[in-house]
N, C-alpha and C positions, 0 to 999 in steps of 0.2 A: 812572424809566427810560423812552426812550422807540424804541421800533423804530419808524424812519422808515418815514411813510405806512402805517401799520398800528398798532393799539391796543394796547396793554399790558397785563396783568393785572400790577399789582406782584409779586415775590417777597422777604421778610425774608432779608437778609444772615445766613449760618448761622452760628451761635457760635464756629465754628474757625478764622473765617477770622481775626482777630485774632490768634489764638496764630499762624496759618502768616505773618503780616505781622512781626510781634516776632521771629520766628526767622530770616526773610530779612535783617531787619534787621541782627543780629547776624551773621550769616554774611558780609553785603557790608561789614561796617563798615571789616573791616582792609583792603578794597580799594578802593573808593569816596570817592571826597572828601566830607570831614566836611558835614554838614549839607547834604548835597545830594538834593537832590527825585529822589524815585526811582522807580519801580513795576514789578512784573512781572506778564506775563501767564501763566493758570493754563490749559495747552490743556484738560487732562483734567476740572479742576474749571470752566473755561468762566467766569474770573473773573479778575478785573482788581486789586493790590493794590499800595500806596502806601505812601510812609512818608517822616517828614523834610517835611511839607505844614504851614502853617501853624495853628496852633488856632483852629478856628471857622471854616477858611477854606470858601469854595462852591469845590468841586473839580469838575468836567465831567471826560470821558471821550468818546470821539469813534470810531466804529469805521470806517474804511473799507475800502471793498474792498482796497485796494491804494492805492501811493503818492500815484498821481493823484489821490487824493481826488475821484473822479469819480463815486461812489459809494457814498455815507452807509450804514452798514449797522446802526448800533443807536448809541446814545448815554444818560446817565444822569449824574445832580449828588448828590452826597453831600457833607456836612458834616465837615472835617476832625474825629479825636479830638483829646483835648487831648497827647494821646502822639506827634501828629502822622499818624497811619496813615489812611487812607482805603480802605473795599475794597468793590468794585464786583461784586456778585451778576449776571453777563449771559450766567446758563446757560436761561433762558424767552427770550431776545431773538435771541442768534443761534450758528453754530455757528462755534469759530476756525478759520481754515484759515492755512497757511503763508503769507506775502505780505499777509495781510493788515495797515493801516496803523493803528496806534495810536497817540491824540494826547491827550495830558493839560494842564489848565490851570488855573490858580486868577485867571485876570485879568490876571499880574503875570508868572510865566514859564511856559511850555510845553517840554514834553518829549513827545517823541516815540520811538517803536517798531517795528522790521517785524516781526512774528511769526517765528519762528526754526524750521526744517523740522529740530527736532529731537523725538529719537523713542527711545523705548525697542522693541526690538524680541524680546528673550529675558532672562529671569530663572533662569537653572541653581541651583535649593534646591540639586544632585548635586552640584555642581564650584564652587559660590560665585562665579559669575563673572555678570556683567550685561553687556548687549548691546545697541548701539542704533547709531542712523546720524545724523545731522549731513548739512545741506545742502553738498555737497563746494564749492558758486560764496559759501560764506563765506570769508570770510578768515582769522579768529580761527578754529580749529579744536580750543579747549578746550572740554570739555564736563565738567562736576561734577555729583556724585551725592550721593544723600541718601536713607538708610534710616531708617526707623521704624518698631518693634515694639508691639503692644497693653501697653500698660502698663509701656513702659520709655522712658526718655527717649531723647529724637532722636540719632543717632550720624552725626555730619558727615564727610564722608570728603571733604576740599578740601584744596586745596595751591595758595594764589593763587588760589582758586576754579574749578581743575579739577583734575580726577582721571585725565584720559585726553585722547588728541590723537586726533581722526579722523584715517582714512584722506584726506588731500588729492584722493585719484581717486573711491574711492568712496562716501565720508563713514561708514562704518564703524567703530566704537569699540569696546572691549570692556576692564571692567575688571575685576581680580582683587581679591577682595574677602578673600580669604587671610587671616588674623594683623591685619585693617583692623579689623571688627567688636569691640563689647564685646559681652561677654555677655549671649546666649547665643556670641557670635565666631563663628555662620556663618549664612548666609542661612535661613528657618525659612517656613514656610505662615503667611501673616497679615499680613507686613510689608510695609509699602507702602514701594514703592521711585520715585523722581524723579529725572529728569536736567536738567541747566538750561543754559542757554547767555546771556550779556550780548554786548551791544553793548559800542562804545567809552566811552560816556554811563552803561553799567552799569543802563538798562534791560536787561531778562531777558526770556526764554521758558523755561516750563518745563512739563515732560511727564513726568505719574505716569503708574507700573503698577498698575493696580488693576481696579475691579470694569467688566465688560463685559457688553451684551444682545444680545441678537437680540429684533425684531419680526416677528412676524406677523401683519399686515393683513388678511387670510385666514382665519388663525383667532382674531384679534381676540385675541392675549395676547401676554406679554413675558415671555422666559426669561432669567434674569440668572444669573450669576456673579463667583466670587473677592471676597465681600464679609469682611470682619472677622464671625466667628462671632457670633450672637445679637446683632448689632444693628436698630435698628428701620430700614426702607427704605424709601421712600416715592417712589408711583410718582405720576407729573402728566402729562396729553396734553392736548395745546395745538395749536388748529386750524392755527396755523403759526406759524414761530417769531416771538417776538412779538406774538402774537393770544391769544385767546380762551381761559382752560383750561378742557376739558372735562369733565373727571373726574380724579378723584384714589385711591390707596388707600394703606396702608400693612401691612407683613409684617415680619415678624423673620428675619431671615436665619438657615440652616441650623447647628446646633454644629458642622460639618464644613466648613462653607463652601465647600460644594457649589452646583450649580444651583438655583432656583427659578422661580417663575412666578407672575406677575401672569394674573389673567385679566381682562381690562380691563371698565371697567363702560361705556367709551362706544364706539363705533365710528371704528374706526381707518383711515385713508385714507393715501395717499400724500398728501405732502406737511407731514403731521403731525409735531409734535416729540413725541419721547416726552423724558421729565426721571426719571431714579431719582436719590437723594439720602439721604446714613447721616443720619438725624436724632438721632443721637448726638454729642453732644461728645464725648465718651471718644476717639473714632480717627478721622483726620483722613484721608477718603477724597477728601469734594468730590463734586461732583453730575455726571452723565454723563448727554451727550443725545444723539437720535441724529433726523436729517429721517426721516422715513419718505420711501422711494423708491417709484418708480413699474414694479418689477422686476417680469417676464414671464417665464414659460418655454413656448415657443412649442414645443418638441417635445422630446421623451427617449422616442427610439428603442431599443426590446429588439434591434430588426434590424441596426443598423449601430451601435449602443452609441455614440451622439453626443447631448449636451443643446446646445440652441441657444433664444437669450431676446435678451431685452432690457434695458437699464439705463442707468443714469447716462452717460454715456460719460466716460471714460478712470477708470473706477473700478471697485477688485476685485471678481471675483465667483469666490465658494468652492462648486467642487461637490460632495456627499458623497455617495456610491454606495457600496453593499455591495461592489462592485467595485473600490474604491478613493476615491480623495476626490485634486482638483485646484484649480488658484490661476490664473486665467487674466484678463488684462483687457478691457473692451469699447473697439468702435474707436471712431472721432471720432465716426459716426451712432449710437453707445451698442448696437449688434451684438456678441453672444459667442455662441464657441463652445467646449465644454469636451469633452474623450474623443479617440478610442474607448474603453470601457471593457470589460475583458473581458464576454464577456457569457456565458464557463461560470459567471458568479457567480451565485446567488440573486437576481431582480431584485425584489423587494419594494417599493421606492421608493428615491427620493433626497431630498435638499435644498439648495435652492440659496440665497446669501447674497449680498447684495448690500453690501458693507464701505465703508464712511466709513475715514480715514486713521488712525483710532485703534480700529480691530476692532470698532467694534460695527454693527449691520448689520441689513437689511432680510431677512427669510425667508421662504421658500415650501416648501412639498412637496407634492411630485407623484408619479406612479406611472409607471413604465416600459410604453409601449403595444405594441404589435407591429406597428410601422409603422419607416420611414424617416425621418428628418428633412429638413427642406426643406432648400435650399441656403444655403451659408453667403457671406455677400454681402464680396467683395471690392472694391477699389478698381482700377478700370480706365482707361486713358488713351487716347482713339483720335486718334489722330497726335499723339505725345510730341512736347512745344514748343511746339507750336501753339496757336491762340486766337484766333477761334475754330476749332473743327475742321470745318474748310470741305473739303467732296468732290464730283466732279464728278459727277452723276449721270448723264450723258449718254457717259461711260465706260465702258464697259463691261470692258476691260481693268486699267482702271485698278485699281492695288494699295494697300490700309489698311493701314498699320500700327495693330497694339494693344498695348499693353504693360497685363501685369497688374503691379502696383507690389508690395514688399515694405514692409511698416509694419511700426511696435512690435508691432501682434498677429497679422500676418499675413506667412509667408513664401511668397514667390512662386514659390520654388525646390522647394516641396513639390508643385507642380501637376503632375501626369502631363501633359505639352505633346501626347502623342498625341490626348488627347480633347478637346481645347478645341476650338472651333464658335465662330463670329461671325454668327450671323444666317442659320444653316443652313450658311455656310459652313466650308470646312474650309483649313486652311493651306498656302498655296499652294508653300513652298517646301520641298522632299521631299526627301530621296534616291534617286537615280538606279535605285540597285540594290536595294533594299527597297520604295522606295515610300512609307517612313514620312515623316511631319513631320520636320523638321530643327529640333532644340535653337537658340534662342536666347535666351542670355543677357546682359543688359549692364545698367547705371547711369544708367536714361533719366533722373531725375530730381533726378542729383548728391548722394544723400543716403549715398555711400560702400554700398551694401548691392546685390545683384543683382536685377534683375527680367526679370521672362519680356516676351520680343515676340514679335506671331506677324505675320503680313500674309496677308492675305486680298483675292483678284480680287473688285472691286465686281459683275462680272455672272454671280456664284456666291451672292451675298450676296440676301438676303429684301428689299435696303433699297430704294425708290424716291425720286423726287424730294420726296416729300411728308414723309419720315420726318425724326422732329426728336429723336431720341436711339439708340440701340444696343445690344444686349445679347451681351456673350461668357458662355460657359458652361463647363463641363467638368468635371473631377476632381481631387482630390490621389490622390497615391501609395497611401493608406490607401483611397480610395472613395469620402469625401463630398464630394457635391456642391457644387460652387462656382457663385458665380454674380457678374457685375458690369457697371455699366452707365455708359455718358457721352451727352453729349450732341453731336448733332452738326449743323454746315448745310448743307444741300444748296445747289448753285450749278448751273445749267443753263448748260451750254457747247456748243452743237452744237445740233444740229437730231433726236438719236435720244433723245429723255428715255424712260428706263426709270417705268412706272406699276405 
């Protein structure tokens, strides 16, 4: 196996994956054309598997980032079985994301894969129903499931190889598992459940429900769950994915199949892959890994009950407080912010989680101080349209327009528009008969959603001919702090330049 431009520690292919290759097998046969080269990707188990390859044949595997193949992200050759099956162990190499391009080859023909943005998202034991979402910009909108019990044979629930249609708007699926199931005939603690989705080609993506961690970097240990009862689990941390393993342990999972915890023997970093893996044959779980992130929490204020950090950007981060627990995501510069949070609660601490697309996640905890939090940083545009944002300084009359923008984490229409400041200044355009700021709302940036504009007189403004960026300030409706900044050029026009 080899992860491009970085070294390898081998990993042995685990004994299940064979039996989970022979079973796909059987499952695609009545839909798939006879003897055709096939393989699906494993998101959860981070593994790549074949069937219908010639015996003996040198099979390759190819990961790229994405289509363009611009971007080699792991690659590995295995030797066809003589049953034809080939199956690619690349949960130490790298982590799958949706989009990414998979390309298979034996010399002779290639088949090819885009990873499938499908997802289990709720398992109801209560109601028997499974839950999950499907990338809605697919076409094919079938998605099939497959349940499996500790010591009972696999129970296929297909029909043409799906069991449910997503939502076309919002990819959405939900299926009733009702009078479906053999005995025990309803969903039970223990059973690992799978959703799959093929292409036209009948390459597949597919996404188990099973065992999840959290890391902490911090306190140097790994908290796992929803493993199969008393089996053995075995923890690996690898300097990056790829690289180097560092240390290794193995634990037997709880008879309840409850939490545990690794306490790691090496020192854990961002940037680190952590590997857990059932080293049982007996239950077919597959190995989960997770990058260690580079997640911050810059304040959790007792005063204004607001947690504010840093993180991956555009990915989840889970805050849990005695006050309640929230699901918020970070902006393009990897900024969040989570609360207010009541603060009659007991503030003893919180936890914050920094989530990969399959729940398992990077942790921290911290304690609630008796302070403020800093301001929470916006995106601001000074003179919407323009580029660059060119002002005269020698103006003194002259009026800015700012517009704070509305994003996926951020709405602009929450800002109290009385206290926003541009650089000392205050917003020039009032009401007559109060005196107040005047509401402006409008679409500077075409993206369909509302944003605030305010305008501000340049010889109210702190800015001189020298200044080469800007900062607006002020409030949302609840009281924390915002803040946000552009960049901007001055142009001397006249003979009165402001210093």
């Amino acid at each position: 196996m080899k992860k491009v431009n970085a070294p390898f520690q081998r990993i042995s292919v685990f004994p299940f994956v064979l039996l989970f290759s022979l079973l796909f097998l059987v499952m695609l046969a009545s839909v798939a054309p006879a003897n055709a080269k096939t393989f699906l990707v494993s998101i959860y188990g981070q593994g790549v598997h074949a069937w219908e390859w010639p015996d003996g044949a040198s099979v390759e595997v190819i990961i790229y980032q994405d289509e363009t193949k611009t971007s080699e992200l792991c690659r590995d050759e295995q030797t066809a079985n003589s049953d034809g099956t080939v199956n690619f162990d690349l949960s130490g190499c790298l982590d799958f994301q949706p989009g990414n391009y998979v390309e298979m080859t034996d010399g002779t023909d290639t088949k090819t894969h885009v990873v499938a943005g499908v997802a289990l998202t709720e398992v109801d034991i209560a109601n028997n129903t499974v839950k999950g979402t499907l990338d809605p910009a697919l076409t094919d909108r079938r998605v099939g499931l497959q349940v499996v019990t500790t010591g009972h044979p696999w129970t296929t629930i297909y029909n043409e190889m799906y069991a449910a249609l997503a939502d076309p708007t919002t990819g959405v699926w939900e299926i009733d598992l009702t009078g479906q199931l053999d005995p025990p005939g309803t969903l039970i603690a223990g059973m690992y459940v799978e959703a799959m989705w093929h292409d036209a080609d009948y390459q597949s993506t597919r996404y188990g429900w099973g065992p999840t961690m959290n890391v902490s970097w911090e306190g140097n240990f790994v908290h796992t769950w929803s493993w199969p009862p008393e089996v053995d689990v075995t923890l690996e941390v690898y300097d990056a994915p790829g690289g180097t393993r560092l240390c290794t342990d193995t634990q037997e999972s709880l008879p309840d199949g409850q939490g545990f915890n690794f306490n790691v023997g090496c020192n854990i970093q961002p940037g680190h892959l952590v590997k857990l893996s059932e080293s049982s044959p007996t239950f077919y779980i597959g190995a989960v890994s997770h990058i260690v992130t580079n997640l911050t929490v810059d304040c959790a204020g007792d005063v204004d009950g607001y947690v504010t950090g840093t993180a991956v950007p555009g990915s989840g981060i889970l805050v849990q407080t005695w006050a309640g627990m929230q699901h918020v995501i970070t902006n393009g510069a990897g900024n969040w912010i989570a609360g207010p949070f009541d603060n009659e609660f007991p503030r003893e601490g919180l936890r914050v989680v920094n989530l990969d697309w399959l729940d398992n996640g990077t942790q921290i905890d911290r304690q609630f101080t008796d302070v403020a939090c800093l301001s929470m940083p916006v995106q601001v545009d000074i003179k919407p349209g323009s580029d660059p944002n060119s002002i005269n300084c020698n103006n003194q009359k002259g009026v800015i327009a700012v517009a704070i923008l509305t994003t996926d984490v951020f709405d602009a229409t929450t800002v109290d528009h009385t206290t926003v400041t541009f650089e000392g200044a205050s917003e020039t355009h009032v009401n007559k008969k109060t005196g107040e700021p005047r509401l402006h709302e409008e679409d500077v940036d075409g993206d369909g959603d509302a944003d605030l504009v305010f305008h501000f007189r340049f010889g109210d403004t702190n800015l001189t001919c020298d200044s080469t960026a800007a900062t607006l300030t002020g409030e949302t409706f609840d009281g924390m702090p915002i803040e946000g900044a552009d960049s901007i050029n001055m142009v001397s026009k006249g003979k009165k330049a402001k210093k």
